[in-house]
C-alpha positions, 0 to 999 in steps of 0.5 A: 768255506767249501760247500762240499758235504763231509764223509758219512759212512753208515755200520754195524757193530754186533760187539756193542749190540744190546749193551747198556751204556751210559754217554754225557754230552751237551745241549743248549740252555733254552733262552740263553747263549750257554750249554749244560752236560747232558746225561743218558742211560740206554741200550746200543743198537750196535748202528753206528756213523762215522762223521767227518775227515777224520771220522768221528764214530757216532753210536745209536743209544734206545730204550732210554732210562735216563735223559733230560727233563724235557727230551721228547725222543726215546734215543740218542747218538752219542760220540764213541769218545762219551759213550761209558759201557755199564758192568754186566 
């Protein structure tokens, strides 16, 4: 395995600022070896990071409406591929 960092590249995109957005993702289930869909409700910042060789585009979400029971942060990065625009 190498020991090399992957690619992180750090931006602004002003189309996706102040959307509200909905994105699901996955978190451990406390106690266990298995995974549940998350689920949460906010508002895009418009920052974003692209991870990885290829770069996947991570999107900052805040304000949040909806989140699990539990979750103790007020925002989220959601993957571009999970990340739902509401209706205007």
């Amino acid at each position: 395995m190498s020991e090399q960092s992957l690619p992180v590249h750090h931006g602004f995109d002003a189309a996706m600022a102040g959307k509200r957005a909905e994105c699901d993702g996955g978190g451990p289930i406390q106690g266990t070896y298995y995974a549940a869909r998350q689920e949460f409700t906010g508002t895009l910042t418009g920052e974003y990071i692209d991870h990885g060789d290829p770069p996947w585009r991570w999107y900052l979400m805040v304000d949040l409406v909806r989140k699990p029971a539990g979750y103790p942060w007020n925002s989220v990065w959601c993957e571009q591929g999970n990340l739902f625009l509401a209706e205007s």
